[in-house]
Backbone as CSV, one residue per row, in Angstrom:
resi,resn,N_x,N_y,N_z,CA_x,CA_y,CA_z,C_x,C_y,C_z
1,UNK,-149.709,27.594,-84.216,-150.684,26.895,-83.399,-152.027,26.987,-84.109
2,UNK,-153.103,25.821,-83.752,-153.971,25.776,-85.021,-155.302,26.553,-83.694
3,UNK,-156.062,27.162,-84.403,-157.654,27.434,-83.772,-157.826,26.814,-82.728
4,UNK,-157.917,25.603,-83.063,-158.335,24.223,-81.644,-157.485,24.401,-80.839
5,UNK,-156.587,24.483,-81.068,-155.201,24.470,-79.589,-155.500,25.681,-79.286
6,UNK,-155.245,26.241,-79.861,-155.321,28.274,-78.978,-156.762,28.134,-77.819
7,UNK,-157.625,27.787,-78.896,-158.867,28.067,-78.225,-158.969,27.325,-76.730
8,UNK,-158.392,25.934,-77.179,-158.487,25.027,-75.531,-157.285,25.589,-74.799
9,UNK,-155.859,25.941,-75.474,-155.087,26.413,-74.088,-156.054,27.268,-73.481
10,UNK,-156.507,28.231,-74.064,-157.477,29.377,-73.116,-158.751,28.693,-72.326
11,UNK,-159.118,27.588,-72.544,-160.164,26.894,-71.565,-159.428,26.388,-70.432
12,UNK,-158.163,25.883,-70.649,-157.684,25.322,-69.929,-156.499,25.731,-68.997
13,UNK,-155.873,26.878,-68.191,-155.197,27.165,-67.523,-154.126,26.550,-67.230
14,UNK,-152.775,26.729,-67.349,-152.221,25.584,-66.742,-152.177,25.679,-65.179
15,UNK,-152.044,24.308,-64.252,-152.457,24.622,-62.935,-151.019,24.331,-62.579
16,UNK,-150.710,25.331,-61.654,-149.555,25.566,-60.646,-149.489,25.266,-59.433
17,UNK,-148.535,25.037,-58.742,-148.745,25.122,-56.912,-147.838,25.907,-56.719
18,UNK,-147.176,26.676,-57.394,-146.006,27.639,-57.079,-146.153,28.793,-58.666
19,UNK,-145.745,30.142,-58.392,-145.681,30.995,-58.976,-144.428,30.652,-59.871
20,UNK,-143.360,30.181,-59.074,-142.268,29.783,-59.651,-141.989,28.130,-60.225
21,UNK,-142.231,28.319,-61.757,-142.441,26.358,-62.130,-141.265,25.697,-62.729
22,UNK,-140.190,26.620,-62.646,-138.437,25.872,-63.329,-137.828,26.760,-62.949
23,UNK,-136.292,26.741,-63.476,-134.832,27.596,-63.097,-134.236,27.214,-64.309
24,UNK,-134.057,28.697,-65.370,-132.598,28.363,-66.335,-131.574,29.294,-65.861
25,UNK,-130.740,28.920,-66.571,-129.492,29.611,-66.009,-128.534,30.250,-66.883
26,UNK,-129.033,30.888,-67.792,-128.096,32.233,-68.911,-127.133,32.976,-67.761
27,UNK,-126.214,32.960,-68.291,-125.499,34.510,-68.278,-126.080,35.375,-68.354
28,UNK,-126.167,35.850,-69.623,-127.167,37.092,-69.888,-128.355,36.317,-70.910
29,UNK,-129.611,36.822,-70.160,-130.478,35.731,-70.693,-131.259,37.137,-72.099
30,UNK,-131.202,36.939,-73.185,-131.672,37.702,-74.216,-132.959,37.544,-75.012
31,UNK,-133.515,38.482,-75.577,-134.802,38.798,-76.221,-135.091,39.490,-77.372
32,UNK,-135.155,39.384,-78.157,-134.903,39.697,-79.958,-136.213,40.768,-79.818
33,UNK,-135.759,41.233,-80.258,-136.973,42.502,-80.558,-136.683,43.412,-81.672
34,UNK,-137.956,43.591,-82.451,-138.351,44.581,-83.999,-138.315,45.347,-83.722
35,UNK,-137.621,46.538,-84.303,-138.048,47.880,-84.098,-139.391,48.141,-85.096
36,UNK,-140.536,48.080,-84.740,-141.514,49.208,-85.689,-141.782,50.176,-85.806
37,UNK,-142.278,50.570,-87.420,-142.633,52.331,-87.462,-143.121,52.488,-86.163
38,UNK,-144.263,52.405,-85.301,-144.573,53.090,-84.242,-143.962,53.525,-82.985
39,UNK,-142.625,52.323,-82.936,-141.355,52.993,-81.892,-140.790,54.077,-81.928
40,UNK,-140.978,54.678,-83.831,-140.010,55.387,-84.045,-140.601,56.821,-83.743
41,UNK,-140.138,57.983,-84.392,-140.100,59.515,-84.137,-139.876,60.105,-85.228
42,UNK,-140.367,61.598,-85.249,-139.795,62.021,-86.955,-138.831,61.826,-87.255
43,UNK,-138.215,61.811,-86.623,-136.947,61.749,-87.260,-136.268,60.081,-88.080
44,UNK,-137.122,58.951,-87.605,-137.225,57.775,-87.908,-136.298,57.093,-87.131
45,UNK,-135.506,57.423,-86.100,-135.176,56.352,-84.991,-136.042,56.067,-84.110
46,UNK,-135.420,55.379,-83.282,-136.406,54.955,-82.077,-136.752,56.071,-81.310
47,UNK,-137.744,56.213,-80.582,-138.038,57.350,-79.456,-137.589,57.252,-78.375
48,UNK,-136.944,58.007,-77.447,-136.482,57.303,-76.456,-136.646,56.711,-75.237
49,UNK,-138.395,57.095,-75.201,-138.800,56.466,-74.264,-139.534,54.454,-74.286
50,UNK,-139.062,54.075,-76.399,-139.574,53.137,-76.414,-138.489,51.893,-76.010
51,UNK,-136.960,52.620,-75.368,-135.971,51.981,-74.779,-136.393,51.141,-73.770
52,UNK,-137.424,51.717,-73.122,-138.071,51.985,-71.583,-138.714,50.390,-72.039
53,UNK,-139.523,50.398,-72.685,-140.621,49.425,-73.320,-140.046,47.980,-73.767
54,UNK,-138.929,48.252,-74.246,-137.925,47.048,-74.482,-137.453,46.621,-73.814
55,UNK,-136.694,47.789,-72.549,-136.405,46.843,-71.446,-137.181,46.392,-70.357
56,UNK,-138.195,46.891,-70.283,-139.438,46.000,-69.579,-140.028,45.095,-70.168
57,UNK,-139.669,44.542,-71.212,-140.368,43.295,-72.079,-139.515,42.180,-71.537
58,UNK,-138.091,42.724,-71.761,-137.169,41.834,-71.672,-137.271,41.306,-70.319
59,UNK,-137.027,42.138,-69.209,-137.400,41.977,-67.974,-138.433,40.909,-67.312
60,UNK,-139.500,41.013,-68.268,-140.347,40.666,-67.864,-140.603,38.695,-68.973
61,UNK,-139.769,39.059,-69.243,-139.716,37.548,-70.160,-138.814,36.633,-69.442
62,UNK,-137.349,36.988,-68.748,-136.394,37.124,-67.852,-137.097,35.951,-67.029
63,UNK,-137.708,36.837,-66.756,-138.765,35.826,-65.130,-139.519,34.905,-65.616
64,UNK,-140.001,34.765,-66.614,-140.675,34.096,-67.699,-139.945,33.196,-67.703
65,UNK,-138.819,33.135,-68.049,-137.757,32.004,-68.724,-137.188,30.888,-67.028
66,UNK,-137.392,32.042,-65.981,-137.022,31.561,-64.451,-137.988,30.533,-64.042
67,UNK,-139.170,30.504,-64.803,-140.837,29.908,-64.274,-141.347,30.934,-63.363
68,UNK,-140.757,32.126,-63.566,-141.533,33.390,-62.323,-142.554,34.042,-63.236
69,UNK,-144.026,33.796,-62.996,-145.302,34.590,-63.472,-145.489,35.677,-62.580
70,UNK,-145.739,36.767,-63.174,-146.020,37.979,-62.045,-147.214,38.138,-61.847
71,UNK,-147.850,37.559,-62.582,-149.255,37.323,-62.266,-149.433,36.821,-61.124
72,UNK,-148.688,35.613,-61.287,-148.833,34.180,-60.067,-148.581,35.066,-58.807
73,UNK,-147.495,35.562,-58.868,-147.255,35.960,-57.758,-147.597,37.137,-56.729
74,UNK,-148.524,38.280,-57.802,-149.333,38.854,-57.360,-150.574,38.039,-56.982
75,UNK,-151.146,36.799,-57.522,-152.335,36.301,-56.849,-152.013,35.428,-55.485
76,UNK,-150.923,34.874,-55.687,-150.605,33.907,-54.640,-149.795,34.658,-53.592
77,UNK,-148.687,35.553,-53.869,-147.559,36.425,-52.043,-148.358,37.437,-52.187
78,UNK,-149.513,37.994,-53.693,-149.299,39.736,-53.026,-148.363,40.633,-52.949
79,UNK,-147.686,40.233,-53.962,-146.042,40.928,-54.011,-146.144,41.559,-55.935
80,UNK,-145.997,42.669,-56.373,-145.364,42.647,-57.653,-143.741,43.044,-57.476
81,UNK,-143.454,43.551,-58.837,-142.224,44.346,-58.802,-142.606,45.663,-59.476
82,UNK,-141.596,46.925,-58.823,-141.855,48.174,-59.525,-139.995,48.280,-59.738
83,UNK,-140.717,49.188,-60.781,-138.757,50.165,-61.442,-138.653,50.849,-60.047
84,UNK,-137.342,50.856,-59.135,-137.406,51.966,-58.145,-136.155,52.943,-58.803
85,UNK,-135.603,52.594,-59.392,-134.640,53.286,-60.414,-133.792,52.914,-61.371
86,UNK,-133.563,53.968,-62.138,-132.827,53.532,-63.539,-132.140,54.266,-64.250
87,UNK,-131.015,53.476,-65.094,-129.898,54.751,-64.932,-129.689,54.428,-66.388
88,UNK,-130.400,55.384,-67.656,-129.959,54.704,-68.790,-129.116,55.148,-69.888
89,UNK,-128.078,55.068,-70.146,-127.580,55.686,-71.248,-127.670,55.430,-73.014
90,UNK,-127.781,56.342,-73.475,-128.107,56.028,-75.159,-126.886,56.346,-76.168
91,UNK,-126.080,55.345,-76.237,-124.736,55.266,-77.183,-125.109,55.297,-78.625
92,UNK,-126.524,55.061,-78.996,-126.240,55.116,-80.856,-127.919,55.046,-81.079
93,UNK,-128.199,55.171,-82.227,-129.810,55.059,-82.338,-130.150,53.621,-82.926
94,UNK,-131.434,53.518,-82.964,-132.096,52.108,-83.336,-132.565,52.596,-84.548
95,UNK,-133.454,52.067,-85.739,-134.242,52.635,-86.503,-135.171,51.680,-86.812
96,UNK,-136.258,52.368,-87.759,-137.108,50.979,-87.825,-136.949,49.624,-88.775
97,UNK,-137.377,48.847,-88.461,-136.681,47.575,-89.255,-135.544,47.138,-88.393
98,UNK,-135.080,47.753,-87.345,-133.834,47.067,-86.902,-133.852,45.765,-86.223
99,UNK,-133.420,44.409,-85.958,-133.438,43.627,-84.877,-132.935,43.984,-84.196
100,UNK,-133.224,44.292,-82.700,-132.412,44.444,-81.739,-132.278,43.356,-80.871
101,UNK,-131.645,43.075,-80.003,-131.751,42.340,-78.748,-131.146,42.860,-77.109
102,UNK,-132.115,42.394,-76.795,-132.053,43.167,-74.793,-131.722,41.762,-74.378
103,UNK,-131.035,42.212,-73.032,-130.102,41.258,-72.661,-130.365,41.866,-70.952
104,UNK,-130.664,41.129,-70.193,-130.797,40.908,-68.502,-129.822,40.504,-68.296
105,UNK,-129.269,40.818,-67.390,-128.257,40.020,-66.285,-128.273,40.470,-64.838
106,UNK,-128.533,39.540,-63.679,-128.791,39.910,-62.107,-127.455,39.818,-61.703
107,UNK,-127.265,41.212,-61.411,-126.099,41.258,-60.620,-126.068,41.752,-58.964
108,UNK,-127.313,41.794,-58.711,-127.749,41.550,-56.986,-128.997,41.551,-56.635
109,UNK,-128.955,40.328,-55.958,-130.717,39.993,-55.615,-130.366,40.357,-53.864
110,UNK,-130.902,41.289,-53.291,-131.675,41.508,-52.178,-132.620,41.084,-51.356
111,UNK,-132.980,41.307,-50.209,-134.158,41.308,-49.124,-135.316,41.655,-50.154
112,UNK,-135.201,42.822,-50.520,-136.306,43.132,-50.902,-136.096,44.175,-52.284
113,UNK,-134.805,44.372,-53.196,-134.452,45.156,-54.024,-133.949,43.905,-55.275
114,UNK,-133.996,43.896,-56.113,-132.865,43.567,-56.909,-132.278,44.240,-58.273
115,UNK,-130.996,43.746,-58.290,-129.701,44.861,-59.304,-130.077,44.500,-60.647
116,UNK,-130.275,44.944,-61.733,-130.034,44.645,-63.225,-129.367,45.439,-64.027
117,UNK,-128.657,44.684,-64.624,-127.781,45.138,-66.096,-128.658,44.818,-66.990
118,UNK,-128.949,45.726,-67.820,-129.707,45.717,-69.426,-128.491,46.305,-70.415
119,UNK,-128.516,45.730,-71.316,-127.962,45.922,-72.659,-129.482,46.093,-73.945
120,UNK,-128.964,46.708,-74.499,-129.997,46.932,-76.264,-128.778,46.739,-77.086
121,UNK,-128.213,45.910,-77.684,-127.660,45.714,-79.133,-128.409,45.625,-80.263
122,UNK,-127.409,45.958,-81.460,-127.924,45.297,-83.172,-126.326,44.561,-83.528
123,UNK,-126.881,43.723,-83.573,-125.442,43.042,-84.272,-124.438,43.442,-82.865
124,UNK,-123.419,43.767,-83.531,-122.032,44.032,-82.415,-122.184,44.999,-81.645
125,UNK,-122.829,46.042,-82.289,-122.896,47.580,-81.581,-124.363,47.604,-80.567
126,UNK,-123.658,47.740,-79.735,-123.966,48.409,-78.455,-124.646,49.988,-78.422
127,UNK,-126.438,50.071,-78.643,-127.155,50.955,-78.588,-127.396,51.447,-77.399
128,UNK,-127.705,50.916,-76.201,-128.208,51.154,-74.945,-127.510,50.410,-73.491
129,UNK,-127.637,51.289,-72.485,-127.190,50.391,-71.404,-127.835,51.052,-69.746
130,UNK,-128.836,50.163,-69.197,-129.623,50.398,-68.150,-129.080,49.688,-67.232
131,UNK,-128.967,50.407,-65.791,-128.817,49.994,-64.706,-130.107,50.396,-63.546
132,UNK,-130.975,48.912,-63.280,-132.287,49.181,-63.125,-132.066,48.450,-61.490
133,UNK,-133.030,49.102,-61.261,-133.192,48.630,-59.475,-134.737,48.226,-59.167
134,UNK,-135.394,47.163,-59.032,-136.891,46.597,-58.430,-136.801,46.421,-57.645
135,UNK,-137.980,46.822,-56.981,-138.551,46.441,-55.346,-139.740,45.723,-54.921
136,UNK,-139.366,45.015,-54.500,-140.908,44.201,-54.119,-141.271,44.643,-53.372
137,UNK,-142.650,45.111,-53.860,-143.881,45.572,-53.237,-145.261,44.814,-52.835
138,UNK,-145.846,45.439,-51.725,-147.081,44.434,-51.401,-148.274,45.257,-52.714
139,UNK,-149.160,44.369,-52.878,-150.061,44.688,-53.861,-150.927,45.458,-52.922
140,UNK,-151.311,45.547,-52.031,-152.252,46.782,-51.336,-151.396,47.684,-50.497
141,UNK,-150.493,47.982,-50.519,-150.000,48.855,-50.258,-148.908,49.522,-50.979
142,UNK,-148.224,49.016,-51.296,-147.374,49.515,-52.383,-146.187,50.035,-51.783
143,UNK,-146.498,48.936,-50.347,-144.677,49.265,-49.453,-143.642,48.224,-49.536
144,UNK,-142.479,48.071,-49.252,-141.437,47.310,-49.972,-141.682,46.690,-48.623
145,UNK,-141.803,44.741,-49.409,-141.812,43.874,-48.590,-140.666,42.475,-48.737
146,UNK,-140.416,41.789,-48.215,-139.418,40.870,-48.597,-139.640,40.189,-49.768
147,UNK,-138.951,39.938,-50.583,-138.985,38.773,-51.759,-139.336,37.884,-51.313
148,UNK,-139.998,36.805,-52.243,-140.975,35.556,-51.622,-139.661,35.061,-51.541
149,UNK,-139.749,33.725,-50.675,-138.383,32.918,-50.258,-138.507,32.150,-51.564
150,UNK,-139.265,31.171,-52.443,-139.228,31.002,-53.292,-138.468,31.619,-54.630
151,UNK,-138.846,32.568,-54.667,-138.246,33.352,-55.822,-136.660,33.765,-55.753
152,UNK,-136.020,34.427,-53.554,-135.130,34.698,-53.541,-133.879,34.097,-53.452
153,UNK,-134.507,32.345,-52.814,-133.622,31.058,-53.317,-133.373,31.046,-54.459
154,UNK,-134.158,31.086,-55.963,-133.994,31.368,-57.114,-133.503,31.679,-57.686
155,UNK,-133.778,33.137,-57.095,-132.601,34.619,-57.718,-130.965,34.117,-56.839
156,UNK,-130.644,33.929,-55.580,-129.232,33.590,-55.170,-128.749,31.949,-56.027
157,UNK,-129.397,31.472,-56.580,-128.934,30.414,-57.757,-128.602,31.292,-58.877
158,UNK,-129.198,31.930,-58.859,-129.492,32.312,-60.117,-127.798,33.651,-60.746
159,UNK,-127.848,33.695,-59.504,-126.474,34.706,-59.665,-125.323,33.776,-59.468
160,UNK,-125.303,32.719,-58.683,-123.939,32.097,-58.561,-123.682,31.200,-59.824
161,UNK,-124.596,30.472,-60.636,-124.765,30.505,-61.784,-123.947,31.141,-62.856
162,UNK,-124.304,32.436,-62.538,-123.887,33.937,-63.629,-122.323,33.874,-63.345
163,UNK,-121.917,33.818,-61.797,-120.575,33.851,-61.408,-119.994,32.961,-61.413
164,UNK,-120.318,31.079,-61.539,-119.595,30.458,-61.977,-119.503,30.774,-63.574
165,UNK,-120.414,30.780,-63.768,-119.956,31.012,-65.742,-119.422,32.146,-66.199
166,UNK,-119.488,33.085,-65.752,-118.624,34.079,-65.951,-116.841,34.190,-65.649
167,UNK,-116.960,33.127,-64.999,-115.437,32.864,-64.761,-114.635,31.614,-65.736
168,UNK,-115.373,30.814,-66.454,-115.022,30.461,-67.426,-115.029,30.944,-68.763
């Protein structure tokens, strides 16, 4: 992108009437990610808390790819999302220079919770595997409130989607 464009996207906002502005529909929707020296540890793999960092990128691109801004939707419902838990296991190390890729998949959208499968691969092998739980929260209080109806129409597409294609 040249100077002039960068500079005017940033004058220019794009304008929304919804937090949510499309619907794709992956299986497992994925995100390529570098390992750099600074992920890593003396020892020169990854650290293991920069697992954490990858799969909140991914996560957060996920919704990205849905037309869900969390921005938007903290300015407009007052709702973010928090980790309410996570269950991660570490099958092999990363190192630096590696491509990896994180991989989302919703396997239950809730009232007010929803289920994720995370994967971290390189190539074939299978480095990582998170089982993460979000809750929508109100932005001034930080108590679990319903998913916007917007988003949770979304998310129940968004899984039957996963389950028709998963069956082919």
């Amino acid at each position: 992108m040249m100077n002039d464009e960068l500079s005017s996207s940033r004058k220019r906002p794009a304008k929304r009437s919804s937090p949510i502005t499309h619907h794709s529909s992956p299986i497992a929707f994925k995100w390529p990610i570098r390992v750099y020296y600074e992920d890593t540890d003396l020892g020169g793999v990854v650290y293991y808390a920069n697992y954490l960092k990858f799969l909140e990128r991914a996560r957060t691109e996920w919704l990205r790819a849905l037309g869900v801004e969390q921005t938007a939707l903290a300015a407009e419902h007052r709702v973010i999302f928090v980790v309410r838990s996570i269950a991660l296991e570490y099958l092999r190390p990363a190192a630096f220079n590696d491509e990896l890729v994180v991989t989302v998949e919703l396997e239950e959208s809730g009232a007010v919770q929803i289920r994720l499968l995370q994967r971290i691969t390189r190539g074939a092998d299978e480095l990582a595997t998170a089982r993460v739980r979000i809750a929508c929260v109100n932005t001034a209080t930080f108590r679990p409130v319903r998913i916007p109806s917007s988003l949770s129409g979304l998310l129940r597409r968004q899984a039957a989607n996963d389950k028709i294609g998963n069956k082919t």
